[in-house]
Every structure is written in C-alpha cells, then in structure tokens.
Z-matrix of the N, CA and C atoms (Angstrom, degrees):
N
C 1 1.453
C 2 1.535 1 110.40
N 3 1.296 2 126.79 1 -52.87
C 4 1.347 3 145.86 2 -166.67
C 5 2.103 4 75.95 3 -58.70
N 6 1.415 5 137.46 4 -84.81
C 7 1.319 6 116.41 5 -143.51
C 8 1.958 7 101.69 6 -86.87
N 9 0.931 8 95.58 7 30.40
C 10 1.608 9 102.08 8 169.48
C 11 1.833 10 105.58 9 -105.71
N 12 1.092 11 109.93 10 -9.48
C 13 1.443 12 126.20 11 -178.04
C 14 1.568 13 121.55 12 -83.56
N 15 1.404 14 125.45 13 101.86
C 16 1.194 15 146.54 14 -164.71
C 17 1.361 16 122.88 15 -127.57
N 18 1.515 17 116.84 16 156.64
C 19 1.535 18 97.09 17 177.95
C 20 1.645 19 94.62 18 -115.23
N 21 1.151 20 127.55 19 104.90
C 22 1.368 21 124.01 20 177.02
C 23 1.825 22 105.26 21 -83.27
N 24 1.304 23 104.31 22 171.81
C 25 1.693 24 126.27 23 -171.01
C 26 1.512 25 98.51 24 -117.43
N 27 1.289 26 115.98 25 -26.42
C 28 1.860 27 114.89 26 -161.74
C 29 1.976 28 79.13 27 -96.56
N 30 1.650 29 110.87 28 129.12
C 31 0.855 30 99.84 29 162.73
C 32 1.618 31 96.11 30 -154.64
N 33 1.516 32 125.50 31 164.52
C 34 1.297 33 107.55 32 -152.02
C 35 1.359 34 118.54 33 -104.69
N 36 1.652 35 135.87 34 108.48
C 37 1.172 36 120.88 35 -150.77
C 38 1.536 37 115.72 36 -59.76
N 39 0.887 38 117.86 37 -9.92
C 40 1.985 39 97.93 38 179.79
C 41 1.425 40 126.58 39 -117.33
N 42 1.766 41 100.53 40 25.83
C 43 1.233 42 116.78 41 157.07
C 44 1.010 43 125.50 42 -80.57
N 45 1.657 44 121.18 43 142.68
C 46 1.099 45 156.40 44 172.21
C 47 1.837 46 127.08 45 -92.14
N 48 1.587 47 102.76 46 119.17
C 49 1.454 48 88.62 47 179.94
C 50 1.437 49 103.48 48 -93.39
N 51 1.887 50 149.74 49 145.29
C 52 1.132 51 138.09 50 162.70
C 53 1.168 52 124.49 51 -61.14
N 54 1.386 53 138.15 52 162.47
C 55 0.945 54 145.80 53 -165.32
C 56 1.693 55 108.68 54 -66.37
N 57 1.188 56 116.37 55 -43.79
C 58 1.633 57 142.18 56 -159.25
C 59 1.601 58 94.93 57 -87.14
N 60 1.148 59 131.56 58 -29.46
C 61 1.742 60 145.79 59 -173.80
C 62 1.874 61 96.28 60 -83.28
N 63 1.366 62 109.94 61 -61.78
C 64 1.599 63 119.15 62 177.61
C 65 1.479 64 114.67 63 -52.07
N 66 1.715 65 107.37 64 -45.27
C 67 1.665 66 93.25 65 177.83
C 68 1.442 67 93.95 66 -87.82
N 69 1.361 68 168.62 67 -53.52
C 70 1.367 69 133.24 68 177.84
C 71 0.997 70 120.08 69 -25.59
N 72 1.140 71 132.80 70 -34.79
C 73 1.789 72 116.14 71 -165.31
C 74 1.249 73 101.23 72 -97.52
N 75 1.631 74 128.63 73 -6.40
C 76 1.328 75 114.11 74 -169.93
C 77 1.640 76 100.15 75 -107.06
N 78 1.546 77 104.64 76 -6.65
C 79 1.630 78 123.74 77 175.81
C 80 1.641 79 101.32 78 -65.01
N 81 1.396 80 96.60 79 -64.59
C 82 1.735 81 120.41 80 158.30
C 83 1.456 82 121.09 81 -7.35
N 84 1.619 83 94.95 82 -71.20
C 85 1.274 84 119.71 83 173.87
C 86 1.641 85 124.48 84 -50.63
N 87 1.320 86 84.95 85 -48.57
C 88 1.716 87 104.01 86 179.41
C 89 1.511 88 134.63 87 -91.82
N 90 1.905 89 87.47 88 12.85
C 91 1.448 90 93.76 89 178.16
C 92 2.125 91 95.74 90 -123.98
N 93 1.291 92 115.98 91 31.48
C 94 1.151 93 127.92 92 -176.06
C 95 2.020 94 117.55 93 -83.34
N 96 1.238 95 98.58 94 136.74
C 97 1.690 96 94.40 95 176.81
C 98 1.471 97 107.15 96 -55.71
N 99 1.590 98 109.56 97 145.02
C 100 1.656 99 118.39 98 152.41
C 101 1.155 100 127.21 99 -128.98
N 102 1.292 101 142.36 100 -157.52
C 103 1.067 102 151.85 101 174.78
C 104 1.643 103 82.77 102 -93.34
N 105 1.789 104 113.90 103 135.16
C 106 0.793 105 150.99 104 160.46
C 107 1.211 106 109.76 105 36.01
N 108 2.116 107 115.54 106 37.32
C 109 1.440 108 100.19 107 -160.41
C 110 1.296 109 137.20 108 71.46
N 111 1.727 110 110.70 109 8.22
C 112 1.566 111 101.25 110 -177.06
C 113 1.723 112 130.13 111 -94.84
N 114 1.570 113 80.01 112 28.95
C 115 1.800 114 92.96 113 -162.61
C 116 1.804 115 122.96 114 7.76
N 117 1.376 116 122.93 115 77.52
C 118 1.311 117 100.70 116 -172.77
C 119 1.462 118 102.87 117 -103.80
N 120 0.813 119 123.56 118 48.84
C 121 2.085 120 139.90 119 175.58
C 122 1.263 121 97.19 120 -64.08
N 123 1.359 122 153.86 121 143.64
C 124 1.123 123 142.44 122 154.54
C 125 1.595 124 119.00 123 -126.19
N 126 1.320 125 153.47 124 117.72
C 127 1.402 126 110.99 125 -166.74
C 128 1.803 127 97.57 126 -136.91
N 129 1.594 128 110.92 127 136.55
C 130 1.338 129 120.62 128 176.22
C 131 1.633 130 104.73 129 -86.54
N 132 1.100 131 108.78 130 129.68
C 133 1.538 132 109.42 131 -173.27
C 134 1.283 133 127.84 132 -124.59
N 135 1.862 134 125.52 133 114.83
C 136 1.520 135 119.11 134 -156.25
C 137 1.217 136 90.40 135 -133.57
N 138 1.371 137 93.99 136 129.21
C 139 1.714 138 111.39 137 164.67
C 140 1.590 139 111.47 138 -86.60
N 141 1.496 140 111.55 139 143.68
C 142 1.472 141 108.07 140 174.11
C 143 1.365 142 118.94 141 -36.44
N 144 0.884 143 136.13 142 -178.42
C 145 1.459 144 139.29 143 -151.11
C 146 1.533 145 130.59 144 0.62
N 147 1.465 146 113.59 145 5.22
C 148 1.216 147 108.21 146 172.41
C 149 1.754 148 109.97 147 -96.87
N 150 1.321 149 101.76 148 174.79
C 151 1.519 150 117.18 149 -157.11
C 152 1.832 151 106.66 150 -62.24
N 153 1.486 152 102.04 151 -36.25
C 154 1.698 153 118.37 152 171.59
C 155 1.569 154 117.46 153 -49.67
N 156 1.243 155 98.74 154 -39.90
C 157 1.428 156 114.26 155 -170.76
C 158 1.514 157 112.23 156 -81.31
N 159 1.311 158 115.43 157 -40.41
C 160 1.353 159 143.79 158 -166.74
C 161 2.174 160 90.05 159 -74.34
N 162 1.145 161 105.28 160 -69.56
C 163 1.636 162 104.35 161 167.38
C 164 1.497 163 125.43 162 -61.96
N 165 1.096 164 119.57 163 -21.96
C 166 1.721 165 106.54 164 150.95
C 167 1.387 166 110.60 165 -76.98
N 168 1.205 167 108.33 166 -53.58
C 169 1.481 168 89.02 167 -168.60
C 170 1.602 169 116.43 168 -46.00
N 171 1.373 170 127.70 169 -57.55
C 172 1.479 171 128.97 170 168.64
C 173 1.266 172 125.93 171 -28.75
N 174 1.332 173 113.02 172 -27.11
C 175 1.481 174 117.13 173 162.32
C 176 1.569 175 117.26 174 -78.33
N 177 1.243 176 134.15 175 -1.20
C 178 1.630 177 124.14 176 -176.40
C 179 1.043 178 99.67 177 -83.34
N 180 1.444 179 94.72 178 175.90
C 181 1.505 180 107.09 179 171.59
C 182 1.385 181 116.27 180 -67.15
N 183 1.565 182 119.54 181 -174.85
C 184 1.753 183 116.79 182 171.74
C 185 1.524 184 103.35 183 -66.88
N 186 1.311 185 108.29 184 -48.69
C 187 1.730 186 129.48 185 -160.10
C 188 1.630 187 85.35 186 -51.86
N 189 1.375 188 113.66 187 -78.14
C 190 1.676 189 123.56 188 174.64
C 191 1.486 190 110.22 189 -38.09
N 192 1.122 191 132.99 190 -36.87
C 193 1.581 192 120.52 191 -175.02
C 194 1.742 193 99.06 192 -77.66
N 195 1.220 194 107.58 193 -29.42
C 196 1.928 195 87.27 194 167.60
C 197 0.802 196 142.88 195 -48.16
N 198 1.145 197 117.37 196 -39.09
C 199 1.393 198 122.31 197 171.36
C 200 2.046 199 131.14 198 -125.16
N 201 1.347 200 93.24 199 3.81
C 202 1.718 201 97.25 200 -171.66
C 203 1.362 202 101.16 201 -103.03
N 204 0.875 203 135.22 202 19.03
C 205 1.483 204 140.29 203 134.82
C 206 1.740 205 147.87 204 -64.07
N 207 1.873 206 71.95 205 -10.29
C 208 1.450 207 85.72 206 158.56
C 209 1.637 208 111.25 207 -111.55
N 210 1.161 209 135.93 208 23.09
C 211 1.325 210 140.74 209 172.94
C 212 1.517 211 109.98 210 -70.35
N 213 0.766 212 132.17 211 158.27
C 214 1.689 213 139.55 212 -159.02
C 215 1.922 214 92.90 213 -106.21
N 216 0.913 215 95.36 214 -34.19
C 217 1.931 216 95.48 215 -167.84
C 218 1.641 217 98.74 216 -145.21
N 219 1.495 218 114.40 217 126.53
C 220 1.512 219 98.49 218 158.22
C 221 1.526 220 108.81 219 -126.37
N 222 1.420 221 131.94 220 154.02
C 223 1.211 222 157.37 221 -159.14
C 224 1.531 223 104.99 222 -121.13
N 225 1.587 224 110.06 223 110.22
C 226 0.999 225 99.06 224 127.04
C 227 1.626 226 158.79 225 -117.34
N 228 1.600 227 121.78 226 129.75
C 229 1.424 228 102.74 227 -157.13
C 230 1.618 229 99.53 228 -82.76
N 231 0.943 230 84.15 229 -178.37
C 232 1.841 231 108.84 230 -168.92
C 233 1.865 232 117.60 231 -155.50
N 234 0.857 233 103.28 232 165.27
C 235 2.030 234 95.92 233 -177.27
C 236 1.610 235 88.07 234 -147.88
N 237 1.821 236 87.82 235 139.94
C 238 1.308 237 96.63 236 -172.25
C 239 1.903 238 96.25 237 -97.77
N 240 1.005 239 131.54 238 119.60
C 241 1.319 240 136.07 239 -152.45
C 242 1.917 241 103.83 240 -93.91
N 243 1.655 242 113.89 241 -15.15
C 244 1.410 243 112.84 242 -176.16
C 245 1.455 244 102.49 243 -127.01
N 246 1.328 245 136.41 244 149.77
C 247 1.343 246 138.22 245 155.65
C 248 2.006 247 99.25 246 -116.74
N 249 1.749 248 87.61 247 -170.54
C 250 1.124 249 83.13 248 179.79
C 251 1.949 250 117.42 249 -80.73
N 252 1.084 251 100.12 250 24.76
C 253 1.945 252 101.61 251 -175.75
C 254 1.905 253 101.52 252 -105.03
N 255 1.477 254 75.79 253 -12.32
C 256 2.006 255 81.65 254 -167.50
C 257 1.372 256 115.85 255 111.58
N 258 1.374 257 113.94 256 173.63
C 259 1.406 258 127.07 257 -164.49
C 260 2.216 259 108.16 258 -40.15
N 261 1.351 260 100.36 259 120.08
C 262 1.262 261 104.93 260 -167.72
C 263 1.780 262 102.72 261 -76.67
N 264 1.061 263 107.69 262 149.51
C 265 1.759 264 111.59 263 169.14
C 266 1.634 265 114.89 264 -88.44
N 267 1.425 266 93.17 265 149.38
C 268 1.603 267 96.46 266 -166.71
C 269 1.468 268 138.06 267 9.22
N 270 1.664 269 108.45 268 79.64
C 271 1.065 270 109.96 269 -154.15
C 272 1.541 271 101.04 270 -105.09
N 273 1.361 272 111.90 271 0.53
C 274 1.689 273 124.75 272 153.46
C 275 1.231 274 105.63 273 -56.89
N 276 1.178 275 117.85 274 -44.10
C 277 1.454 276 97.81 275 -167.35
C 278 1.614 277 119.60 276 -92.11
N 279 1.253 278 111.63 277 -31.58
C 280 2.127 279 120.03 278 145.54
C 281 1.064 280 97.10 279 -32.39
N 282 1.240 281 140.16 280 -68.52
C 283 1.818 282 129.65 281 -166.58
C 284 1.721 283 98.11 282 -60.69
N 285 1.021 284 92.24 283 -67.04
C 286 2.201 285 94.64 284 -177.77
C 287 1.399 286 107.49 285 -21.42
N 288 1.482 287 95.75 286 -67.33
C 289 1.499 288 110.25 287 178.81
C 290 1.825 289 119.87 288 -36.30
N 291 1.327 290 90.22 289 -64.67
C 292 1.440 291 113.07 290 -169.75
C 293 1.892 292 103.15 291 -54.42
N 294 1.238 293 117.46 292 -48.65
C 295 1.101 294 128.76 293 -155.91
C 296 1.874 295 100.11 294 -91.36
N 297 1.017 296 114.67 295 -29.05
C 298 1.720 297 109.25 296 155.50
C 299 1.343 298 117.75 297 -53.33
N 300 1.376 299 107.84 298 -55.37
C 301 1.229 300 118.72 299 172.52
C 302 1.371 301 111.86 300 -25.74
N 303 1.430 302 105.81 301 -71.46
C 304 1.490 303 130.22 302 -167.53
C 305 1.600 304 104.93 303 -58.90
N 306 1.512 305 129.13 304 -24.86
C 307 1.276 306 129.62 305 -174.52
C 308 1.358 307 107.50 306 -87.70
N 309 1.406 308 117.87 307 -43.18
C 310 1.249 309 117.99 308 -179.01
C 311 1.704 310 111.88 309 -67.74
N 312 1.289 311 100.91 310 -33.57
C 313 1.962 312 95.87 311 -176.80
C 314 1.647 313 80.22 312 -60.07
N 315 1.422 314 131.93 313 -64.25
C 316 1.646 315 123.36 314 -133.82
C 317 1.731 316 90.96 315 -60.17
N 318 1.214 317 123.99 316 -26.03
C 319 1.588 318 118.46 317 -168.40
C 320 1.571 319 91.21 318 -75.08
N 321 1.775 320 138.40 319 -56.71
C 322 1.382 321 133.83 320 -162.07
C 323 1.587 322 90.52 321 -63.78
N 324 1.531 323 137.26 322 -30.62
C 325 1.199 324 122.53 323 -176.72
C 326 1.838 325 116.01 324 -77.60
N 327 1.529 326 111.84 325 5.82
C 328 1.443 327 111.06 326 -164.02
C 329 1.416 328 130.60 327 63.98
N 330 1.455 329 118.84 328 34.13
C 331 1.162 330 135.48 329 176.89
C 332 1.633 331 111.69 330 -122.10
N 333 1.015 332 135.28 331 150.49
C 334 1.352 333 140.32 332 161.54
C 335 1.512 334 111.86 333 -81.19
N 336 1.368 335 104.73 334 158.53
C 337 1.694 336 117.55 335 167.64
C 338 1.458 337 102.67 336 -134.83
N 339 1.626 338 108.56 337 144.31
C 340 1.811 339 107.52 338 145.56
C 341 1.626 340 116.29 339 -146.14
N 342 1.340 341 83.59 340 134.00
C 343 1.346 342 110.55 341 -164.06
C 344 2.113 343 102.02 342 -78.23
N 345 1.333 344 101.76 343 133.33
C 346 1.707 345 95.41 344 -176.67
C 347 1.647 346 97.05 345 -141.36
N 348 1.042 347 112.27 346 156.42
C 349 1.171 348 144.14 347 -167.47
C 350 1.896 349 113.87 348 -111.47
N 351 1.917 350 100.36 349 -35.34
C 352 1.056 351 84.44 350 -157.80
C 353 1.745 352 100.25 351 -90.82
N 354 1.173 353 127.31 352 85.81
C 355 1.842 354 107.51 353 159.00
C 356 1.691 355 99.06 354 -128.00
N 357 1.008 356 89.12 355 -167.81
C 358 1.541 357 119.04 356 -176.96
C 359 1.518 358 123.44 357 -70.83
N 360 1.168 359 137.01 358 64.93
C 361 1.465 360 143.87 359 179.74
C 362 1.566 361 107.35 360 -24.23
N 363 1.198 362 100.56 361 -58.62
C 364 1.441 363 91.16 362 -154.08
C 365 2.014 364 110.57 363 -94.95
N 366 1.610 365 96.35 364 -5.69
C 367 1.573 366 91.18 365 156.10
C 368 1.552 367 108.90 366 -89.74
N 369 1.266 368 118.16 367 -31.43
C 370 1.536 369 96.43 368 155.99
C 371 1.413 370 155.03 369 -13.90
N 372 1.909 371 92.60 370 -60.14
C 373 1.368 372 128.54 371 178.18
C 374 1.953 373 107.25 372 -71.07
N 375 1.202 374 76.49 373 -47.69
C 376 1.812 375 85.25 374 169.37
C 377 0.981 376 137.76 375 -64.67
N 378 1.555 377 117.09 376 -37.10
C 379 1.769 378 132.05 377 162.02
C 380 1.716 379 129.52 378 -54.45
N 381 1.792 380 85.46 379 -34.34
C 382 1.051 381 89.41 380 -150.99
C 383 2.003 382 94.17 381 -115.21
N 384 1.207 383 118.20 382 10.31
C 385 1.444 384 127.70 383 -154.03
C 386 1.410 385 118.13 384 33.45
N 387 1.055 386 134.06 385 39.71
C 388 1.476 387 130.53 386 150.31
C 389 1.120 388 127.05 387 -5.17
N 390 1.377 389 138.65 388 107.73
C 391 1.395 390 132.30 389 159.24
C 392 1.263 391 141.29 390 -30.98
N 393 1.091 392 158.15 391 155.09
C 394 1.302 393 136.19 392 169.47
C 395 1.665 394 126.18 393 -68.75
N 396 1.502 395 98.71 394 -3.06
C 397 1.218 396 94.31 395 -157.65
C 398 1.807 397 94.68 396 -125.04
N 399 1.673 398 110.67 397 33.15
C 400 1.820 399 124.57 398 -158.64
C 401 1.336 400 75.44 399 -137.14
N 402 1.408 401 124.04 400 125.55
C 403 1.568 402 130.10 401 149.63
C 404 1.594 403 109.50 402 -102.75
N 405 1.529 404 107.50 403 112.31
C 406 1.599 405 111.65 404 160.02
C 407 1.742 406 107.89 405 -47.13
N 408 1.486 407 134.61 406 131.21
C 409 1.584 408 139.59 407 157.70
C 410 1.396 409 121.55 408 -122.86
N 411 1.752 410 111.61 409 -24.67
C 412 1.705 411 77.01 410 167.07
C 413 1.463 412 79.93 411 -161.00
N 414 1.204 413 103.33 412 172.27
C 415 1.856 414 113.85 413 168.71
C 416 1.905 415 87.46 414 -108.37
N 417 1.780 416 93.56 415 165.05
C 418 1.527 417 100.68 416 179.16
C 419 1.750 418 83.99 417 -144.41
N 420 1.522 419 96.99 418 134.64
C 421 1.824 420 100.55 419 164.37
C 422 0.996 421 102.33 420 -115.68
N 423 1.608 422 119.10 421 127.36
C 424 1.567 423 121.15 422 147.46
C 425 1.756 424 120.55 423 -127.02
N 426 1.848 425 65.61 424 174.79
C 427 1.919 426 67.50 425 -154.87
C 428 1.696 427 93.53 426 -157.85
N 429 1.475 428 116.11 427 -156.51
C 430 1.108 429 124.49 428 143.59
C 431 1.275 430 135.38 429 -90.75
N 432 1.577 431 120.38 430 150.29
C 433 1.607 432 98.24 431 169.66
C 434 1.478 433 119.16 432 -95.40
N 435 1.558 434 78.30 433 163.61
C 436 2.052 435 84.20 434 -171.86
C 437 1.328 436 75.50 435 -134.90
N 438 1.648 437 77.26 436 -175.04
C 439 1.519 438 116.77 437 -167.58
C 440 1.703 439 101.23 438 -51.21
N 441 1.473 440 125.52 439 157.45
C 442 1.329 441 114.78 440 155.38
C 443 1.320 442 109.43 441 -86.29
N 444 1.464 443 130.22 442 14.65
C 445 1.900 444 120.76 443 161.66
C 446 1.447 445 102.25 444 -85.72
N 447 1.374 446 111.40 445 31.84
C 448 1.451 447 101.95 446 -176.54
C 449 2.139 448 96.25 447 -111.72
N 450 1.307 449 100.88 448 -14.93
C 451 1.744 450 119.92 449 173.50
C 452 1.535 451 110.06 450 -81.57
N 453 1.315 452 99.80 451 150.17
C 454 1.302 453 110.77 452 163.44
C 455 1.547 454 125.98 453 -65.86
N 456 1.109 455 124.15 454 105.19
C 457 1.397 456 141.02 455 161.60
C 458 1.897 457 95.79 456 28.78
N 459 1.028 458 89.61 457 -83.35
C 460 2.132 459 104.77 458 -173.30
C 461 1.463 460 95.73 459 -41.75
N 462 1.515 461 127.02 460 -33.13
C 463 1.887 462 123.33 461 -164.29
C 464 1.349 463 94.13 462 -73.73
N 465 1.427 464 122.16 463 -47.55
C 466 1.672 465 115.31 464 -142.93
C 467 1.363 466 117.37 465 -61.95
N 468 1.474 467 123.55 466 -31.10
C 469 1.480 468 117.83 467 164.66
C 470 1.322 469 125.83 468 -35.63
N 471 1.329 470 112.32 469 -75.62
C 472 1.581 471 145.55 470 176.60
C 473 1.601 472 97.01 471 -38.01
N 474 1.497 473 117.81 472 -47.66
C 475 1.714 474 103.24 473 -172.66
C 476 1.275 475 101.97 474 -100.14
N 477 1.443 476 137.21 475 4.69
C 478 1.551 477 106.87 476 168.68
C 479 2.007 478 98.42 477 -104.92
N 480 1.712 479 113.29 478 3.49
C 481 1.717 480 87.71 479 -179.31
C 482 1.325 481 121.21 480 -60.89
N 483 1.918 482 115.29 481 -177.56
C 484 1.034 483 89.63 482 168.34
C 485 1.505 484 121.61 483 -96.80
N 486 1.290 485 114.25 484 -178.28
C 487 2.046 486 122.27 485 -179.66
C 488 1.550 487 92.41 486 -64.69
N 489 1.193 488 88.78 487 147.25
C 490 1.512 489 112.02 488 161.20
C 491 1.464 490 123.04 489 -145.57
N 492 1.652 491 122.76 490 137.12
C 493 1.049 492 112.81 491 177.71
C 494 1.551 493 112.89 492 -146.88
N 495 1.070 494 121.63 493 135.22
C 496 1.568 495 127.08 494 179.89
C 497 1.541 496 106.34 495 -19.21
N 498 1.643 497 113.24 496 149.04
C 499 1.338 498 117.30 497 157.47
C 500 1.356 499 119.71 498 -70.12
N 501 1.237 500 124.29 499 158.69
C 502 1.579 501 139.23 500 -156.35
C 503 1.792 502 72.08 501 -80.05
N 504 0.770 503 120.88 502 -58.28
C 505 1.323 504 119.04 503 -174.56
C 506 1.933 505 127.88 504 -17.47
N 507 1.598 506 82.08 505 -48.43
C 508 1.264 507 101.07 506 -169.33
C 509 1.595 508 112.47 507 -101.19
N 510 1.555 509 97.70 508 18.53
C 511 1.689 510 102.68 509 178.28
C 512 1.635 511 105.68 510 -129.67
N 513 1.040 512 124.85 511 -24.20
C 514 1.132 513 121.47 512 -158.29
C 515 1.560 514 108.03 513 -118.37
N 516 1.581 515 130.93 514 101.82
C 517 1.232 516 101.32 515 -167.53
C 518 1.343 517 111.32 516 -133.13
N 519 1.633 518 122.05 517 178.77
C 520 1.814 519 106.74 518 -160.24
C 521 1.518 520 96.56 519 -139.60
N 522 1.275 521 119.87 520 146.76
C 523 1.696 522 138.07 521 178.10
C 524 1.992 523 102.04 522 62.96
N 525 1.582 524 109.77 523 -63.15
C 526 1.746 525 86.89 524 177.34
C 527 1.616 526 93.66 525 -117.53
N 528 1.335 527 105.29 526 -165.14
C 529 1.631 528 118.61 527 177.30
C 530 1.668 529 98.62 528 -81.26
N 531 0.791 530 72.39 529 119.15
C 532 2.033 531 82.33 530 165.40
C 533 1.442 532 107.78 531 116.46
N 534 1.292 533 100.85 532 -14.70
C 535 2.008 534 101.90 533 -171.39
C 536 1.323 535 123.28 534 -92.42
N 537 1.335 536 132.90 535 91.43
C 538 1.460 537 160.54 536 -155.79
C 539 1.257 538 74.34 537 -32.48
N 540 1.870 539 113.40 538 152.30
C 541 1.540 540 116.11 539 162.57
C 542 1.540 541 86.28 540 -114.73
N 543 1.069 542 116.08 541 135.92
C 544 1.641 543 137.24 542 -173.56
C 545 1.402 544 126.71 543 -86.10
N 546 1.403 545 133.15 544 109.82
C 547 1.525 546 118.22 545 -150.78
C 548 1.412 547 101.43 546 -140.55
C-alpha cells in the first residue's frame, strides 16, 4: 500500500468521497504517533462546493488552482503549537505523522490524496481565524483518479512519469554520514 501511494493532479471532477471513507482517514489521522501524546494534527475540512472548500481553495497557489478543484474534499492541516503544559515539541512533525496516516487510509479506501505545500499561510490564517498559537502547513486534495486528459496540456507529462525515489543507499547510513548501511 505504502508504494502504491502517490500524489496525482488528474483527479475526477464529479467524484464523491462518503461520509464513512472521510472519517476513516481523519480516524487515521487521529490515531497517529506524537510527541508525548500531544496530538496537535488539526484539520479544516471542505467538500467541493461547500464554502470550506471554496476558502481553501483561494488560498493555493495558481499552479494548485489548476487542477485541485477537481478534488472531492480538501483539507486543511494545521498544528496546534501550545497545549495546556506549554509550547508543544515538534508539532510539525505530529501533523506529518498524522496526515500520512490520513493519506495512506485514503489509498486502503481507493481514493487518492495530494499533499501541497504551495498556498497562502497567512490568507489561511485569515479565512479561517487561526489562533496564534495554530500554524496552517499544508492543504491535502483527495479525490479519485482520472484520466490525466482531465489536466491542462503543460500537467500531463509530470503526472503520467515514472516515480522515482533515492537509493536505500543514499538514505540509510552506518558508522559516518555518507556510509551505505548494508542489508
């Protein structure tokens, strides 16, 4: 499941995620490791045509408004950075965590996810009144996949190449930095 997991762009506009499919992944989400238990995952959640959806989307980028408008649901996560003990530790990475989670259930549910980086933080914060102490980090669209003739001309390359990913070689290493650990 984990290398069946992609972030595609072709996704099919008049899909629907179910209700029972959406809370798994956010179950997913919410059943993710943290630092010391401090779950700070947070996620704003817009279904196509509703008003949620309609205000994330306005925050992406141009590149992102091409095509994630046809996503069935978009997410945005957020990390709640304070509890009541005080400033939480790496709570980027509780969301990371949390929000893999959430990608990998949407793939065991037969749905796609893509995870983006590029929108607008601080209209985020503004749309959505954000706390001071809630960092917007990524939007996620899912949906189904479709065809890539469902992209604009310039997309279709980019979503039919193939995956690529570093050699184990070049990730995993033993005694100094750089020295393949051998398996």
């Amino acid at each position: 499941m984990i290398a069946q997991r992609w972030s595609p762009r072709a996704l099919v506009p008049t899909a629907t995620v179910p209700d029972e499919a959406l809370r798994s992944m956010l179950e997913a989400a919410r059943w993710a490791p943290s630092w010391g238990n401090t779950q700070p995952a947070r996620y704003l959640v817009g279904r196509r045509g509703d008003a949620t959806f309609g205000a994330i989307f306005e925050t992406l980028s141009r590149g992102n408004k091409s095509w994630a408008g046809a996503a069935a649901v978009l997410l945005l996560a957020c990390a709640v950075t304070v509890n009541e003990k005080g400033d939480l530790p790496l709570p980027e990475y509780g969301v990371g965590l949390a929000t893999e989670n959430l990608v990998l259930q949407a793939v065991a549910k037969g749905f796609v996810a893509h995870q983006m980086g590029g929108f607008d933080r601080d209209a985020a914060r503004s749309a959505f009144a954000l706390p001071d102490d809630v960092r917007p980090l990524v939007v996620v669209a899912i949906g189904v996949l479709g065809s890539p003739d469902l992209l604009p001309e310039e997309r279709r390359e980019r979503e039919t190449r193939p995956r690529q990913r570093l050699p184990l070689a070049e990730l995993a290493f033993t005694d100094t930095w750089g020295k393949p650990a051998r398996f």
